[in-house]
Residue frames as qw, qx, qy, qz and C-alpha x, y, z in Angstrom:
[[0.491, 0.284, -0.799, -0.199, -14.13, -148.11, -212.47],
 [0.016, 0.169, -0.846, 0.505, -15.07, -149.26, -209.10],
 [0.418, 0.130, 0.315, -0.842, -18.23, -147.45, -208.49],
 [0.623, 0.194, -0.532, -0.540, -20.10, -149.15, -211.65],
 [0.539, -0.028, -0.839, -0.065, -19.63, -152.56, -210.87],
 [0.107, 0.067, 0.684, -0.719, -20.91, -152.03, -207.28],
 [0.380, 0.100, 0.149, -0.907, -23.82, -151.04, -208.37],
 [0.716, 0.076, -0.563, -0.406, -24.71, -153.98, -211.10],
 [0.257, 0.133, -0.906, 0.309, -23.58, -156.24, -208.13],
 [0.023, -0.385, -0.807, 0.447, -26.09, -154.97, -205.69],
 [0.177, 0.550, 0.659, 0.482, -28.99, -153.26, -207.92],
 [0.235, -0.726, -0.405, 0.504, -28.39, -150.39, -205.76],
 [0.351, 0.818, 0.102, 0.444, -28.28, -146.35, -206.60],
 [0.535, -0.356, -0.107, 0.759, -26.03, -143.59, -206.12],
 [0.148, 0.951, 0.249, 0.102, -26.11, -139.94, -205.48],
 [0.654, 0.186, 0.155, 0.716, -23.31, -138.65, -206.88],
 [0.284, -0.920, -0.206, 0.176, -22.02, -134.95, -205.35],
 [0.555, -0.177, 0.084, 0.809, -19.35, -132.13, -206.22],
 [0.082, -0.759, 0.178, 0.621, -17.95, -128.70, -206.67],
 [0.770, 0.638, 0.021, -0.010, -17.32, -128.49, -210.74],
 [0.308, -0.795, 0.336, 0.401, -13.95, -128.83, -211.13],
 [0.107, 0.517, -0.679, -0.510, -13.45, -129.06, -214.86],
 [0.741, 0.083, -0.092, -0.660, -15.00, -131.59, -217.23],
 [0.018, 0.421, -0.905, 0.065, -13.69, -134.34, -215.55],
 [0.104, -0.082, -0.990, -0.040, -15.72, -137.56, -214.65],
 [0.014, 0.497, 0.836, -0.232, -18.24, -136.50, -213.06],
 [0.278, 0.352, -0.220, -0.866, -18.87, -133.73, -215.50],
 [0.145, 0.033, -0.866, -0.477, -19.42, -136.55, -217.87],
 [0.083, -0.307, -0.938, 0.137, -21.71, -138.58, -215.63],
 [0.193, 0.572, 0.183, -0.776, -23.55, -135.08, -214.69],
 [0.139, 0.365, -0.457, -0.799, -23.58, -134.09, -218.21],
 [0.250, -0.092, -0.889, -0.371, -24.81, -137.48, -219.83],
 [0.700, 0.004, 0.123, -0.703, -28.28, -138.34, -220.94],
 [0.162, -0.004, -0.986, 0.022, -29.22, -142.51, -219.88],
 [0.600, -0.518, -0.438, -0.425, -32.20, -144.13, -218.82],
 [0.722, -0.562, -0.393, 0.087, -32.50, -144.11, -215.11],
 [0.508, -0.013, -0.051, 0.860, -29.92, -140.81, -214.60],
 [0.038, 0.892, 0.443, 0.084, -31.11, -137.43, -213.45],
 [0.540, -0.021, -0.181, 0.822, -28.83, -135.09, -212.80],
 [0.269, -0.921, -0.279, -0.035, -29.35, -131.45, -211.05],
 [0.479, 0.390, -0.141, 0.774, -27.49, -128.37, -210.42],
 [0.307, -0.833, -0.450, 0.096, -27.38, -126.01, -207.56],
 [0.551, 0.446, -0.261, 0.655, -25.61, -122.86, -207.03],
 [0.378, -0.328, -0.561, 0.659, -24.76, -120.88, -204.29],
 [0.042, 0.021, -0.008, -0.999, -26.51, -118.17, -205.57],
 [0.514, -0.479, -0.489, -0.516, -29.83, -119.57, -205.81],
 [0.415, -0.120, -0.826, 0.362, -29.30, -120.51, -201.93],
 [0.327, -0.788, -0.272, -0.445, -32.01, -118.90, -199.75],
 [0.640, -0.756, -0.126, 0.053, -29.60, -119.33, -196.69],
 [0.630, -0.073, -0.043, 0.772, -26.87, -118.08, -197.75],
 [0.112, -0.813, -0.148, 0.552, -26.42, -114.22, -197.20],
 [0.726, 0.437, 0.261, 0.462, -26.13, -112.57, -200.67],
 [0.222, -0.964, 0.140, -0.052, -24.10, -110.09, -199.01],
 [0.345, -0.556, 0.721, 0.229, -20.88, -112.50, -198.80],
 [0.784, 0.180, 0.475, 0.356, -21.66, -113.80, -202.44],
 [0.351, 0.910, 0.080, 0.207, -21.19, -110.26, -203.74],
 [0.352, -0.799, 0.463, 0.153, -17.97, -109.84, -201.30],
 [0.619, -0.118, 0.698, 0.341, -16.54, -113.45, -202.88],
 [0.635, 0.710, 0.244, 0.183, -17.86, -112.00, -206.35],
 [0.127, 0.967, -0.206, 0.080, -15.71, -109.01, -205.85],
 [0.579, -0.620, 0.529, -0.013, -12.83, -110.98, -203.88],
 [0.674, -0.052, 0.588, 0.443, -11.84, -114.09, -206.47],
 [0.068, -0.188, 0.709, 0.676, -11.59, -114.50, -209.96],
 [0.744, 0.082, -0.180, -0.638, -14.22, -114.96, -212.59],
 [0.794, 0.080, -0.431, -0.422, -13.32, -118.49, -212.73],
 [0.147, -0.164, -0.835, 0.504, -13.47, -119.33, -209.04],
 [0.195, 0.230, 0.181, -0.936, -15.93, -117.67, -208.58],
 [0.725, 0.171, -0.367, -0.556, -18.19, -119.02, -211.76],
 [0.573, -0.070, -0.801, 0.154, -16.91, -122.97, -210.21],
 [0.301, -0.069, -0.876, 0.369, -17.43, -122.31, -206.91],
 [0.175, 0.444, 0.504, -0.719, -20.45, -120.17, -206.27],
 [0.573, 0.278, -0.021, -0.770, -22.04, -120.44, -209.44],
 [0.665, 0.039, 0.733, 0.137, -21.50, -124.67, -209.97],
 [0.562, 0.747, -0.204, -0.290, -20.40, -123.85, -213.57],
 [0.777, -0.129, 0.411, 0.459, -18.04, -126.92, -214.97],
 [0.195, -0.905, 0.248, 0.285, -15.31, -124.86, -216.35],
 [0.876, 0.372, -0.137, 0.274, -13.42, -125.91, -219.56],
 [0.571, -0.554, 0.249, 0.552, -9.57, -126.26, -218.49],
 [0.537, 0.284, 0.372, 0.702, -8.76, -125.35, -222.22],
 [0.035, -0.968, -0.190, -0.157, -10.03, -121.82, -221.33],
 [0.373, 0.656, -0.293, 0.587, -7.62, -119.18, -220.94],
 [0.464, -0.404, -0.501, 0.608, -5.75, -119.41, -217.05],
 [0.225, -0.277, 0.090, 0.930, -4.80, -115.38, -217.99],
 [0.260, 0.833, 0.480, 0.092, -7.47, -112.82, -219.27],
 [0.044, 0.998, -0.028, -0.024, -6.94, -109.07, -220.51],
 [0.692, -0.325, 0.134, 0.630, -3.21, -110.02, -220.98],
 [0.454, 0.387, 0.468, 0.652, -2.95, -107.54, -224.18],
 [0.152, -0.878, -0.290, -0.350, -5.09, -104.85, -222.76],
 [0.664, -0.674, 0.000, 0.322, -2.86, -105.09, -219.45],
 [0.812, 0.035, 0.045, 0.581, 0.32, -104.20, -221.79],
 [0.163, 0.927, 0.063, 0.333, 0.63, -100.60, -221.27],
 [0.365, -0.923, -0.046, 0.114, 3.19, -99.83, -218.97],
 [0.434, 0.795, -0.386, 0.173, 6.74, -98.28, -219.51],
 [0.903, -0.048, -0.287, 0.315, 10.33, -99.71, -218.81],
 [0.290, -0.933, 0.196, -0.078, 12.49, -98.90, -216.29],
 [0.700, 0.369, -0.440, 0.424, 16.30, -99.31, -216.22],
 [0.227, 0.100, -0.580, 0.776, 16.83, -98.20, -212.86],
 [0.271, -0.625, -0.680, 0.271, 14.53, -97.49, -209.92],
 [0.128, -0.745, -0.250, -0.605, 12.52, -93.73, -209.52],
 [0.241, 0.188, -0.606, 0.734, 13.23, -92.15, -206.95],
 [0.541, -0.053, 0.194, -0.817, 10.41, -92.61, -204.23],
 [0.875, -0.058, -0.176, -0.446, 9.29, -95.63, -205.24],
 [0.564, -0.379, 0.651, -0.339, 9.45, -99.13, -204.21],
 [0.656, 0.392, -0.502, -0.404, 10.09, -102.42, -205.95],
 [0.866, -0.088, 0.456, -0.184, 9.89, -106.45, -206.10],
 [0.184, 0.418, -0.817, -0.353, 11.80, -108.78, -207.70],
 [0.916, -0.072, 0.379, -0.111, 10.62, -112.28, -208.44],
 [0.147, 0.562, -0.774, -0.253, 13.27, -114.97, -209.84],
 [0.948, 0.240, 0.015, -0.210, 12.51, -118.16, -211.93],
 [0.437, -0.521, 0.733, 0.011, 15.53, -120.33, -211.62],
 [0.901, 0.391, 0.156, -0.102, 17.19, -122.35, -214.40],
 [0.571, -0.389, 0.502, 0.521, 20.64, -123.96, -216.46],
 [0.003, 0.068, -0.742, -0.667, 19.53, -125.31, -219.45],
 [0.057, 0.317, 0.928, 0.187, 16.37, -126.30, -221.31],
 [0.215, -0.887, -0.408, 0.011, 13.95, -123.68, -219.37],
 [0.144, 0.714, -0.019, 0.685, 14.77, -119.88, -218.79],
 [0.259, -0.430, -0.502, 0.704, 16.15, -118.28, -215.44],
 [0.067, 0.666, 0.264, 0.695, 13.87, -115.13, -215.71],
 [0.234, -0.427, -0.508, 0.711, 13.46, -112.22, -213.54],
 [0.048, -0.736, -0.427, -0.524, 10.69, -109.40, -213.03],
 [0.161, -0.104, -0.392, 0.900, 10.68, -106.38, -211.23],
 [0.087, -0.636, -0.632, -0.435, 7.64, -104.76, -210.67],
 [0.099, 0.292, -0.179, 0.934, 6.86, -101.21, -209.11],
 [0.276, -0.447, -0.848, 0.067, 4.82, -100.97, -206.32],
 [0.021, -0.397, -0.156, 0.904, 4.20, -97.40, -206.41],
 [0.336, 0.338, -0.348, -0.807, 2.61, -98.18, -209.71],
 [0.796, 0.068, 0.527, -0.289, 1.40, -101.71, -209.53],
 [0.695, 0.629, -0.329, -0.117, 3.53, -102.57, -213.16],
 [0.868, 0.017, 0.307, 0.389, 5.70, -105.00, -214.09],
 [0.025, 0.941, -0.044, -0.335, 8.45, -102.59, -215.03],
 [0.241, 0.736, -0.600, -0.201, 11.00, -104.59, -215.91],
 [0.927, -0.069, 0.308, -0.202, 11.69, -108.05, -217.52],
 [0.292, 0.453, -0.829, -0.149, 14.97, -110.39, -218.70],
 [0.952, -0.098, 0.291, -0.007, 15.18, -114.16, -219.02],
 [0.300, 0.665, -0.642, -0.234, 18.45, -116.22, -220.51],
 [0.925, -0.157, 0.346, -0.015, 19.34, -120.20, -220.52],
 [0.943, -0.210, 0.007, 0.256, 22.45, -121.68, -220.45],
 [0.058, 0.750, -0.368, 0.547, 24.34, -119.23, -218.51],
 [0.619, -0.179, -0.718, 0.264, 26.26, -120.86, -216.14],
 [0.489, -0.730, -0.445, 0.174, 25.24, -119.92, -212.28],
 [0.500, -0.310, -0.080, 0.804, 27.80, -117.66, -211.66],
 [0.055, -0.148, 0.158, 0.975, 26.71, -115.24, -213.90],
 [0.164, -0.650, -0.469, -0.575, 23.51, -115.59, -213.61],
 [0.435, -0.697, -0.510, 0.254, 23.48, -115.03, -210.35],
 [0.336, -0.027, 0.216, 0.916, 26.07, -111.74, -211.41],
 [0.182, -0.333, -0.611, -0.695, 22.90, -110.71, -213.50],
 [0.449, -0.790, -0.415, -0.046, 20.29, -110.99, -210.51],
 [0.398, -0.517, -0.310, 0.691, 22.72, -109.19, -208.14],
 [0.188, 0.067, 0.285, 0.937, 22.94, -106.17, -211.31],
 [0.335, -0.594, -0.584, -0.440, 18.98, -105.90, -211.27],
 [0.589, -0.579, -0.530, 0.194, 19.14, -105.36, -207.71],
 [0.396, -0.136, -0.015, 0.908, 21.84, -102.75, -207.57],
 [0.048, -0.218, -0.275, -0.935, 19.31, -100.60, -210.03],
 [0.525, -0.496, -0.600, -0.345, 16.25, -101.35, -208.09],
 [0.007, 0.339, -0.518, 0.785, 17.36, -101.28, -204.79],
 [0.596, -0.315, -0.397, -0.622, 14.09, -103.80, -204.09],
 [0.645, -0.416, 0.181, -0.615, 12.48, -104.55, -200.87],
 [0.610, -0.350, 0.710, 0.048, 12.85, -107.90, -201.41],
 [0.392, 0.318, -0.720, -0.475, 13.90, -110.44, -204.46],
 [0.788, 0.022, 0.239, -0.567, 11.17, -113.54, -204.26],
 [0.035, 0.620, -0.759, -0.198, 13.04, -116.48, -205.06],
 [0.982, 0.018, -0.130, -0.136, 11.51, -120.09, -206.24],
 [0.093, -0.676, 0.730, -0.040, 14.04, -122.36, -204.51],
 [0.953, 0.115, 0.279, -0.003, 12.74, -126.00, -205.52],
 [0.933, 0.245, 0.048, 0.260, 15.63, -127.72, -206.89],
 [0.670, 0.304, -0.053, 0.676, 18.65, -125.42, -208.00],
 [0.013, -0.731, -0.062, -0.679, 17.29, -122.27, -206.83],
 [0.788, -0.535, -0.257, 0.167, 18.14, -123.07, -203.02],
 [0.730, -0.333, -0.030, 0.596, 21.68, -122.57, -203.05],
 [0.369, 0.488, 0.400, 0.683, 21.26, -120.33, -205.10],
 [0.262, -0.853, -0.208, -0.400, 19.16, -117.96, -203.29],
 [0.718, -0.642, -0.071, 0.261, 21.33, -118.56, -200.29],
 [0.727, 0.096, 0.263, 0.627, 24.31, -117.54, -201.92],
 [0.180, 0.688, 0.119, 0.693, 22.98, -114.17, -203.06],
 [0.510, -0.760, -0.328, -0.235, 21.49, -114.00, -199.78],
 [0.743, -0.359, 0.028, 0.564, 25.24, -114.19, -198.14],
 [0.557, 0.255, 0.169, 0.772, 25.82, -111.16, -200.38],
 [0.081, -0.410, -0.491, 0.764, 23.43, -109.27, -198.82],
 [0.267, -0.129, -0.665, -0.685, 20.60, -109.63, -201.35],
 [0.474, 0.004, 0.685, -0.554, 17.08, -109.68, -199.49],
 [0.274, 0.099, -0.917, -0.273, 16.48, -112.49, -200.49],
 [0.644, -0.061, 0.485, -0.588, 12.43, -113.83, -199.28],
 [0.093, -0.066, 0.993, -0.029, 12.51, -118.00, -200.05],
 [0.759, 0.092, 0.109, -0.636, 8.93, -119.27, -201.93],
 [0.256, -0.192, 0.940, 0.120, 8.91, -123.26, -202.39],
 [0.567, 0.251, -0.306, -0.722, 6.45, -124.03, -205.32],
 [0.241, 0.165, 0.956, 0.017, 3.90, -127.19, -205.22],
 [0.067, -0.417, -0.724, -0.545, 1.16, -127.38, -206.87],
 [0.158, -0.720, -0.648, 0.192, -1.05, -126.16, -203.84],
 [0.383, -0.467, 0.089, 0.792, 1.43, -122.88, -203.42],
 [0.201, 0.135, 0.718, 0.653, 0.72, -122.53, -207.38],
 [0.063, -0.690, -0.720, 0.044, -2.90, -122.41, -207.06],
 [0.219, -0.857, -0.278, 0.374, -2.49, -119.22, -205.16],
 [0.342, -0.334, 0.413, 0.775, -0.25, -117.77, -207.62],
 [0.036, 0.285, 0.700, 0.654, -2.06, -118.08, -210.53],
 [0.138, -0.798, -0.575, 0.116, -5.47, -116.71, -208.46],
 [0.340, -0.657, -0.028, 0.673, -3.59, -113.85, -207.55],
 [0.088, -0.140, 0.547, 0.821, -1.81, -112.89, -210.86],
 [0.025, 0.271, 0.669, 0.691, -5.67, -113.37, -212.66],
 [0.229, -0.814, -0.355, 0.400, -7.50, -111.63, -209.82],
 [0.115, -0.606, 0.104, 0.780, -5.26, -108.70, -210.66],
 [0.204, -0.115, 0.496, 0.836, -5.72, -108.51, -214.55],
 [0.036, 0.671, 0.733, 0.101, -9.44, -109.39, -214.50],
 [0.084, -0.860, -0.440, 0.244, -9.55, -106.28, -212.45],
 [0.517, 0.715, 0.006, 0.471, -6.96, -104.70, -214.30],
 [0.483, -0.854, 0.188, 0.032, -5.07, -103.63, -210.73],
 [0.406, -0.678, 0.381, 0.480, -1.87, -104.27, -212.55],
 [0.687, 0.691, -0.146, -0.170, -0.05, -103.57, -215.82],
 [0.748, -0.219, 0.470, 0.414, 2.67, -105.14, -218.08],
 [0.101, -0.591, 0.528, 0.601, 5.53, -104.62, -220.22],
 [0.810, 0.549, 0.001, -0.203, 4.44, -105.03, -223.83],
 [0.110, -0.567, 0.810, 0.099, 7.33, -107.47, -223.67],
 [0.631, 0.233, -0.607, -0.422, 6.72, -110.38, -226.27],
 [0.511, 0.075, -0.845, 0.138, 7.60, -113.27, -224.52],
 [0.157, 0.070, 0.579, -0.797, 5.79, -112.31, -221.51],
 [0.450, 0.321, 0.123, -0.824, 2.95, -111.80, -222.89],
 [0.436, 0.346, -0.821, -0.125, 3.56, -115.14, -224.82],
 [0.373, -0.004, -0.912, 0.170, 3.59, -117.17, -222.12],
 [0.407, 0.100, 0.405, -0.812, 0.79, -115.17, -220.10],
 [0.516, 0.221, -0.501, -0.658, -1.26, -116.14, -223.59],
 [0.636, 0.276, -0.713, -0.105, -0.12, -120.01, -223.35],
 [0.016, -0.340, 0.768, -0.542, -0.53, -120.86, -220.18],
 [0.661, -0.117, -0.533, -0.516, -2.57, -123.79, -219.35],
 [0.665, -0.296, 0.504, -0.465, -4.39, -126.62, -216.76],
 [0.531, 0.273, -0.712, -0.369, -3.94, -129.96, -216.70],
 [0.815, -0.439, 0.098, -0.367, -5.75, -132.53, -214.99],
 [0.065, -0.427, 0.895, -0.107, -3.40, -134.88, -213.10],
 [0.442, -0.080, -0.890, -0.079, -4.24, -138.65, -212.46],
 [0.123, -0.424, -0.824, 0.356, -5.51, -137.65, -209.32],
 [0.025, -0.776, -0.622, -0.101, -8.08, -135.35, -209.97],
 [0.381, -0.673, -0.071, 0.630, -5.65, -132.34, -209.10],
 [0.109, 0.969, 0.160, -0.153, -4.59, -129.55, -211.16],
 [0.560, -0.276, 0.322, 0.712, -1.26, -128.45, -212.62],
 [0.262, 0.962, -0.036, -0.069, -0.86, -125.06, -214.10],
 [0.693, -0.263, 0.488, 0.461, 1.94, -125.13, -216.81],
 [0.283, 0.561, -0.298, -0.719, 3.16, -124.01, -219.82],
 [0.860, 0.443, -0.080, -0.241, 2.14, -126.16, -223.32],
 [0.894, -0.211, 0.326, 0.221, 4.40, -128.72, -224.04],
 [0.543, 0.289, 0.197, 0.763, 7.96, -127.49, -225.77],
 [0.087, -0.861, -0.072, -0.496, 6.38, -123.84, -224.54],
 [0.425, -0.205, -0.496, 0.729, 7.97, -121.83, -220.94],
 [0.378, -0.818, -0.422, -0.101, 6.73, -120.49, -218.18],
 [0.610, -0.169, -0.214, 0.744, 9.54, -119.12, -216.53],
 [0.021, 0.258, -0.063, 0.964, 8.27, -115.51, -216.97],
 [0.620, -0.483, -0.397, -0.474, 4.64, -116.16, -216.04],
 [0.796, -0.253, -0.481, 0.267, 6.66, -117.79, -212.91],
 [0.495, -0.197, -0.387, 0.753, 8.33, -115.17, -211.86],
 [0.185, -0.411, -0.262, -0.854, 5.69, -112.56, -212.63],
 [0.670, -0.564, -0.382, -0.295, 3.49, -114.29, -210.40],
 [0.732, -0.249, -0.391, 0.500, 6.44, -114.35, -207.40],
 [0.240, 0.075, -0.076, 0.965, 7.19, -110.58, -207.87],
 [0.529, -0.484, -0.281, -0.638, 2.78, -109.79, -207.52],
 [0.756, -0.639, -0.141, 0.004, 3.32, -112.23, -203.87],
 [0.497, -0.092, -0.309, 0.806, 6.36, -110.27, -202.84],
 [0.016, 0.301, -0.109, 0.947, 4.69, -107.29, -203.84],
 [0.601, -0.564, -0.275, -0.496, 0.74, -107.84, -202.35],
 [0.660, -0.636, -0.356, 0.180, 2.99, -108.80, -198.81],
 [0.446, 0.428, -0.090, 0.781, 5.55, -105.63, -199.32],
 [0.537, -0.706, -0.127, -0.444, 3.42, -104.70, -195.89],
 [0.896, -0.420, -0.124, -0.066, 4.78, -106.91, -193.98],
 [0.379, -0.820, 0.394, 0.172, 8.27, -107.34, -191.88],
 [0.858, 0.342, -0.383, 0.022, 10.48, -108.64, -193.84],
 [0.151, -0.758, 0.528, -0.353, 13.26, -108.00, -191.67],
 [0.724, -0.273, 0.551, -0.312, 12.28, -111.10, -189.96],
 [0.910, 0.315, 0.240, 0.124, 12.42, -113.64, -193.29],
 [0.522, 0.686, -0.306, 0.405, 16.02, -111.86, -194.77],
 [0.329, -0.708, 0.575, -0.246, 17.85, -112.25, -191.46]]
């Protein structure tokens, strides 16, 4: 709104730069055909100085659609699916209790009313989402009853806990029961890396899910939305929940750091 009038003010030009990031403004301006507008495209693959040794590592390393935005300058429709191959991914079986030998994550979504507290468990012996509940308006006490019962049969490494808002005390609370409890605070940036993560793995098919409806629902439905500023927000459709997709994506970054000490973050 700014930019425009500048220009008519002083008959001057402008060379207008970016990364694609959806078909926001300067898709438009790109895009459109005026008189005295040219508009050009470069990717990183055409670069002669880049090494096309580390665009085949970042091919192999993101998503298609990082990957197609940032090394191939492709404007990306946000109405495209966030989630690919969810359906193909549904093969794997439920567990009610934990295999001996193996090793498991929890993640917990965290809710009263309106939205779903859900939890996933996922096997890291098998890379599967093994098991999945969600409920809403159950008061705290029993849900938190309900997370400690998941644990008992699992016996998991750690439980991955979104604490924005209710889910603080919450987590602390199991944690005082001697739940290992590992603390993730969700913004939008935090997000980001969730959602990469969770469609990194299905592109490449490196993990499966429970042909569990609602899962597989909200994997479906899951969507971008451009904020005012020019940011992102990954969410579910309006009147639609995320609350599995949320805690799917906590129980894939418990399990892809299930290396590391925990010892040190549950004390």
């Amino acid at each position: 709104d700014s930019l425009r009038p500048t220009l008519t003010d002083r008959l001057g030009d402008a060379i207008l730069g970016s990364t694609p990031n959806g078909r926001n403004w300067f898709f438009h301006m790109w895009a459109g055909k005026r008189r005295n507008r040219q508009s050009w495209r470069f990717p990183t693959v055409d670069n002669p100085h880049i090494d096309p040794q580390e665009v085949a590592d970042a091919k192999d390393e993101l998503s298609a659609r990082v990957f197609q935005q940032e090394y191939e300058a492709a404007f990306r429709d946000l109405a495209e699916a966030v989630f690919r191959h969810v359906r193909a991914s549904a093969t794997a079986q439920e567990q009610q209790r934990a295999i001996e030998g193996h090793s498991y994550v929890l993640g917990v979504d965290w809710a009263r009313t309106g939205d779903y507290t859900a939890v996933v468990c996922i096997d890291l012996d098998l890379t599967a989402v093994v098991y999945a509940d969600r409920w809403t308006g159950v008061e705290y006490a029993l849900q938190m009853s309900r997370i400690k019962a998941v644990v008992d049969r699992f016996a998991p490494l750690a439980v991955v806990s979104e604490v924005n808002n209710m889910g603080g005390p919450l987590s602390e609370l199991l944690r005082n029961d001697d739940v290992p409890i590992v603390e993730f605070t969700s913004t939008n940036a935090t997000k980001l890396l969730l959602v990469d993560s969770l469609s990194l793995a299905l592109e490449r098919q490196a993990i499966t899910l429970l042909p569990f409806e609602p899962l597989l629902g909200e994997l479906e439905s899951y969507e971008s939305k451009r904020l005012a500023s020019g940011a992102i927000r990954y969410q579910a459709p309006a009147g639609q929940h995320d609350d599995l997709v949320m805690a799917t994506m906590l129980a894939l970054w418990g399990a892809g750091n299930a290396s590391a000490d925990y010892s040190a973050v549950l004390m």
